[in-house]
N, C-alpha and C positions, 0 to 999 in steps of 0.2 A: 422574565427576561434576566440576565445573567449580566452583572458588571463586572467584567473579567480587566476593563484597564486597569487598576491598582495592584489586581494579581499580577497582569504581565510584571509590570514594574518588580514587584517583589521575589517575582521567580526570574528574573534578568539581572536584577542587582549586581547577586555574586559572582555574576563572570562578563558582569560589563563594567562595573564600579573601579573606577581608577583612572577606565580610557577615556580620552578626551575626546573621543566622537562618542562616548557610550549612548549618549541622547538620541545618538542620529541610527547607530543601530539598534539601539531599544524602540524607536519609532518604528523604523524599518519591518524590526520580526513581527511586531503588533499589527501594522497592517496587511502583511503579508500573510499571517494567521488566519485574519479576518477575512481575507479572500479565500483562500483555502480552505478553512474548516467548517467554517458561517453558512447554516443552511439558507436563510434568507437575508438578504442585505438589511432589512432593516430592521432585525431584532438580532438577539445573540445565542441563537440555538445551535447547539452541535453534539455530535455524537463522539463516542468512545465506548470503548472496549472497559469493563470493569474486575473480570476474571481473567485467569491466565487465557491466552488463545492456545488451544492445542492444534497442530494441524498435522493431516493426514494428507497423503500423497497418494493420487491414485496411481495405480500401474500403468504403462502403456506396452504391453508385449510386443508391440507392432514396431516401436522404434528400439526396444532391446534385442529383438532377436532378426531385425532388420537386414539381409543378407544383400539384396540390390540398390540400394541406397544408404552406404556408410555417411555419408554428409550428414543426413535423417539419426543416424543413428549417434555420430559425437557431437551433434546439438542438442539430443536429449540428456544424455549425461552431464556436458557445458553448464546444462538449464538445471538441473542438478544439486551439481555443485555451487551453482551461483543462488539457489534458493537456499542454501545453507548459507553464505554469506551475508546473503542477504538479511536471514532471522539473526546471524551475529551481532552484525551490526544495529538492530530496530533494540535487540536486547541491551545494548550498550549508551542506548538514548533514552532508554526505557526502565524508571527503576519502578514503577507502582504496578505494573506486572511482569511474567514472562510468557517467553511467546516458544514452547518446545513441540518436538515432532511426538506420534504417536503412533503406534503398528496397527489401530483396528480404528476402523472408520466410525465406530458405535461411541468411539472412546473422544473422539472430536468435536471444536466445534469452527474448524476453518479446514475445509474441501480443497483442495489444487490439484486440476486437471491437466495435463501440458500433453497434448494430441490433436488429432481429429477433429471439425465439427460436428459431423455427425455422431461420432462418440460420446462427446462432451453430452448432447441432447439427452442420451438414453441414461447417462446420471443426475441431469439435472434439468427437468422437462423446463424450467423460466429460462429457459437461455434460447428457448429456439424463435423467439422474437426476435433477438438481437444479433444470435450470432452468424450469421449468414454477411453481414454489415461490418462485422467486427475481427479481428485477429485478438484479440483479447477482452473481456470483459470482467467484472465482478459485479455481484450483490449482498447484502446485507442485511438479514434479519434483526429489528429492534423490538424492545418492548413497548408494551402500548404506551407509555411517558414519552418512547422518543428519545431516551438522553443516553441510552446504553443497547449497545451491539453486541447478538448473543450466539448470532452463526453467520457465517459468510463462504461463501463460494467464489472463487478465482479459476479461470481458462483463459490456458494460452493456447493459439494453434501452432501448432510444432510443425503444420506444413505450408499455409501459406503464408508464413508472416515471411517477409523476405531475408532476412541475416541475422546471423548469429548478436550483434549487436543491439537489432532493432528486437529482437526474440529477449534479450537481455533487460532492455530497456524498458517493456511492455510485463513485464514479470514484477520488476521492482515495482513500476507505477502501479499495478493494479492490488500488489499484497500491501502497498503500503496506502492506498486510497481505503482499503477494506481496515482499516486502522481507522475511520473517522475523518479522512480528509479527502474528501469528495471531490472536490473545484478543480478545473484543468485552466491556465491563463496561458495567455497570448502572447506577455511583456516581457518573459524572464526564459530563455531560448536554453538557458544553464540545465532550469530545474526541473525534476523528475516529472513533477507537474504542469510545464510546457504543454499546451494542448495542437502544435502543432508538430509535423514532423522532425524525430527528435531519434537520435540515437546515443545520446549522454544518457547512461547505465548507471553514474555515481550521485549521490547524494550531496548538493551543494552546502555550505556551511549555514544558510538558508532554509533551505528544509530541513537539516539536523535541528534547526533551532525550532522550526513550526511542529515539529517533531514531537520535543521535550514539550513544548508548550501546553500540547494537547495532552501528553499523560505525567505534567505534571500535578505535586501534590495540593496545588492550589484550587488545580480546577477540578472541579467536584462530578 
């Protein structure tokens, strides 16, 4: 079991030390943590990424070269560019790895699909339980300890999910759950992690901090 309160504290200090509510938001990210990251409520296991993540973009020639459906085709570009944003930003909360692309899938060890259901299937055979149910999903390969994530797969469906926002939104939440933060809640309608219908695509100052939390250099 892992006593991570002392850490938070010592990894919150430097950028809450001074404010006069710092208590109330050092409380705040610590619980908030603990929902989100905490495999089981009643001990303190969680996961993380301990190498760089590389990731590899599959192709979808279906929405690049898309001739009857332009809508199809500047949502996948959109999706795109906004996954490039999106590693900007995870790399800029992120100092104990980096998180870069790579041109050959062999070279990988984070997958992202953004097409099809049925396509998605034929790369990646664990998805055809779920994704039938789902416009997006991910999973996570760990070592046998449990404490470290060494491959991961992300799909988004680029046709039924219904807008470019919620397309958006489903993108961030699921490459950045594949980071070790698993938990979706109910309470917080802001955060990326909202498990109910949610088209907030940004990163609350909230989850930048549950963020750091997990790949800071405290927690091991």
């Amino acid at each position: 079991m892992r006593q991570f309160s002392l850490l938070f504290l010592l990894f919150s200090a430097s950028s809450l030390f001074g404010h006069k509510d710092s208590l109330r938001q050092l409380h705040e990210a610590a619980g908030y943590f603990h929902k989100i990251a905490v495999l089981d409520f009643h001990k303190t296991d969680f996961m993380k990424w301990k190498k760089d993540i590389k990731i590899y973009l599959h192709s979808n020639d279906d929405a690049k070269n898309m001739d009857t459906n332009t809508a199809f085709q500047a949502d996948y570009l959109a999706l795109k560019m906004e996954l490039k944003q999106i590693v900007n930003e995870l790399n800029e909360l992120i100092n104990t790895i980096n998180i870069v692309f790579v041109d050959k899938q062999e070279e990988s060890n984070m997958e992202i699909f953004i097409g099809s259901a049925n396509e998605c299937q034929t790369l990646d055979a664990l998805t055809r339980f779920t994704i039938q149910k789902n416009w997006a999903i991910q999973h996570c390969q760990v070592t046998t300890d449990g404490n470290e994530i060494i491959q991961s797969f992300v799909f988004l469906d680029l046709y039924r999910t219904p807008n470019i926002r919620m397309k958006k939104t489903l993108l961030r939440k699921k490459i950045t759950q594949s980071l070790g933060l698993f938990n979706e809640l109910e309470d917080n309608k802001e955060s990326i992690f909202y498990a109910g219908f949610s088209e907030q695509f940004e990163f609350t100052n909230l989850d930048k901090e549950v963020i750091r939390m997990l790949y800071s250099t405290c927690l091991k």
